[in-house]
N, C-alpha and C positions, 0 to 999 in steps of 0.2 A: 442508392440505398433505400429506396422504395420499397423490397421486401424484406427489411430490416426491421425488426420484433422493437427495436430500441430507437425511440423517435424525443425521447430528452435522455441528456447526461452529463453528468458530475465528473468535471476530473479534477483529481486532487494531488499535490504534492507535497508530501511533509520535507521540512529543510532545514539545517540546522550546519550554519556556514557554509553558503553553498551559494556564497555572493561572486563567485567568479564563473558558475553553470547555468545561475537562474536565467538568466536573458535568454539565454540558447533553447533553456530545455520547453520554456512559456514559448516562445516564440514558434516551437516546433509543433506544442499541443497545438496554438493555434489555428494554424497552418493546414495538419491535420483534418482537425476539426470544425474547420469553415468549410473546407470542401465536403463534408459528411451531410453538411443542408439538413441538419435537425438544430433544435434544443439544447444549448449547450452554455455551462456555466467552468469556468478554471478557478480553483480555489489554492490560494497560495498558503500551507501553514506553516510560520516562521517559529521553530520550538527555542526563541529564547536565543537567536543566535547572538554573537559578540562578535560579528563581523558588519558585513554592509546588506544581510540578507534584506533584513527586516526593511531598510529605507529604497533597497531594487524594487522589492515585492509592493513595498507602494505608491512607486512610480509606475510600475506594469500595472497596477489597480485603477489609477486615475488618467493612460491612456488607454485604456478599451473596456468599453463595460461589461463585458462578461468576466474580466478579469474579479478576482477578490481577493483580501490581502488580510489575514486573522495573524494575530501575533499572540504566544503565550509571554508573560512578562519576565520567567526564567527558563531555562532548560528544563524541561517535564518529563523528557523520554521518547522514546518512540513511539510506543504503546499510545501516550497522549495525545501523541501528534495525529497517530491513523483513528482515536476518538472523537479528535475535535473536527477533523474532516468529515467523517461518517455523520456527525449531527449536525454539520452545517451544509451539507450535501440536499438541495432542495427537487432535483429531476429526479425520474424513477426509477436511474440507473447511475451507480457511481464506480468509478476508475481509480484506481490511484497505483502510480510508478514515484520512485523517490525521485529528489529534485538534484539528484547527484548525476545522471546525462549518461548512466550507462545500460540504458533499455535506449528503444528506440521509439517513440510515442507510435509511428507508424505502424508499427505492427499489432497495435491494437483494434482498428477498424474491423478483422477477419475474425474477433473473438465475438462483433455485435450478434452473427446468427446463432449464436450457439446458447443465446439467452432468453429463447421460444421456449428450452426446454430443459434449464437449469437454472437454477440460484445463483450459482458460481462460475466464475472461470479462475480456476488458478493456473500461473505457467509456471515453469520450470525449466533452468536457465541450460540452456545452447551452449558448451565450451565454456565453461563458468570462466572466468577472466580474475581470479582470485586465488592466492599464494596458498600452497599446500596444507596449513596448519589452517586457515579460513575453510577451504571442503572440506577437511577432514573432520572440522567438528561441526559443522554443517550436516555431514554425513552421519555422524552418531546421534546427533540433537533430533536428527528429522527420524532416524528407529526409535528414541526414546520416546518421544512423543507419539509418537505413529502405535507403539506396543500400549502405551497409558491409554488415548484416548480410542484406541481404534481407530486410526485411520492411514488408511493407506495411500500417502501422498509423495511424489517424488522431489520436493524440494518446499517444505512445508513455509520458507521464509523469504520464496521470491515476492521480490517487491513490482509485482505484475500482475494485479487482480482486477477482476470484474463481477461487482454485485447487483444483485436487486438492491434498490435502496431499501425498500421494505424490511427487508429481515431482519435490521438494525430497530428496527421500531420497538421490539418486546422485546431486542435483546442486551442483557447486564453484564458491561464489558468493565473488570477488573482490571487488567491489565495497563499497567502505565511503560511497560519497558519492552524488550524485544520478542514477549512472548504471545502478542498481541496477536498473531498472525493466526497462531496454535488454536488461540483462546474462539476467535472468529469460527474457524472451522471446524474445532469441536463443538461449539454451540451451535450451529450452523446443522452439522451431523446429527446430534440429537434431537433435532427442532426436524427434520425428514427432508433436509435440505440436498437435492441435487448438489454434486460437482465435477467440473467436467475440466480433465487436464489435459495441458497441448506446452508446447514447446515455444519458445522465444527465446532471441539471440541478446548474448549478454557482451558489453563490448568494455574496455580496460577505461579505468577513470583519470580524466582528463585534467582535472585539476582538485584541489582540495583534497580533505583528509579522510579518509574512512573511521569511522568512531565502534564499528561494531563487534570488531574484536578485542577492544578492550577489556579485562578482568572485571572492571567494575561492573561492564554490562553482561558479561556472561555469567557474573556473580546472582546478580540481580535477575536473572534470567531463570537460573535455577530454583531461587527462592519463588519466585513467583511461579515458579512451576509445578511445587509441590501442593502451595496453596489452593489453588485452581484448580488439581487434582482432587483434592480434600472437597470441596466448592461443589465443583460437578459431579462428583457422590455422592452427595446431600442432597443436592437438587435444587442447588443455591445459583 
């Protein structure tokens, strides 16, 4: 990893019940990233869960120090959880995959070169491993937003990214719920931000619930969508 542009880095995973994944998916960052011989911090954010999340997260916090273990004291969102990582994110490069086990942390090491000469890495999921009514509104969410903010992305809400930490420093992130991602990379685009898209393999989830297609959240998602619209016309 010696000509590797990225010699510290932040990985983060938001979670929210995901007390039966955490051990596996911490234990793989690890793993990972001891053998990468840089700089490295794993940041565990627990959004409020009502499982056993929060008491795993900080047991993995007080065996290994690079471990960290932030808790929100209710359910905040998604939006929240990729906030509170991004500001607690102290190396000059931060990661974050969710803490639900179906990325593979390994395949993030081949994205470090590609951060000599972008802001971004967003991926975009391989054989998406989710029910028909899941793509499909995956697939309209990512033209709508893609036609609003201009940008042409192929999977606007893979949970598979790699930033500069820096761009987070002047940037005023609204979003508390699933449009965080949107919000990121249209602020991102307007600020002259590089981004640079590749592929990663998305694999079927092994245990616990999915929460993202619920109404509430795609409810929530729209409203926040219109606003932020409004926002970044103004120059807000």
């Amino acid at each position: 990893m010696d000509q590797s542009p990225v010699k510290s880095l932040s990985v983060f995973f938001p979670c929210y019940n995901e007390a039966d994944n955490l051990e596996r998916v911490v234990a793989q960052a690890l793993d990972v990233l001891n053998k990468l011989g840089i700089d490295f911090e794993v940041i565990i954010v627990d959004d409020g869960s009502t499982d056993q999340t929060g008491r795993i997260a900080d047991e993995l916090a007080s065996g290994d120090e690079h471990v960290r273990a932030l808790h929100h004291e209710k359910n905040s969102g998604y939006g929240a959880a990729l906030q509170t990582g991004f500001r607690a994110a102290t190396k000059d490069f931060v990661f974050y995959t969710d803490g639900d086990g179906q990325f593979d942390i390994a395949e993030m090491p081949p994205l470090l070169k590609y951060m000599e000469d972008y802001e971004i890495v967003s991926c975009y999921r391989i054989k998406r491993q989710d029910n028909m009514v899941r793509k499909l509104n995956a697939f309209f969410w990512t033209a709508l937003v893609g036609v609003l903010f201009r940008l042409k992305m192929r999977d606007m809400e893979c949970a598979f990214k790699l930033y500069r930490r820096s761009i987070f420093d002047e940037m005023p992130l609204l979003s508390t719920g699933a449009l965080v991602d949107t919000e990121v990379l249209a602020r991102a685009k307007l600020a002259g931000c590089k981004i640079y898209q590749t592929g990663v393999n998305h694999y079927p989830r092994m245990a616990g619930e999915q929460t993202g297609a619920k109404l509430s959240v795609i409810f929530r998602a729209f409203k926040e969508l219109f606003v932020l619209y409004r926002k970044i016309k103004a120059g807000q």
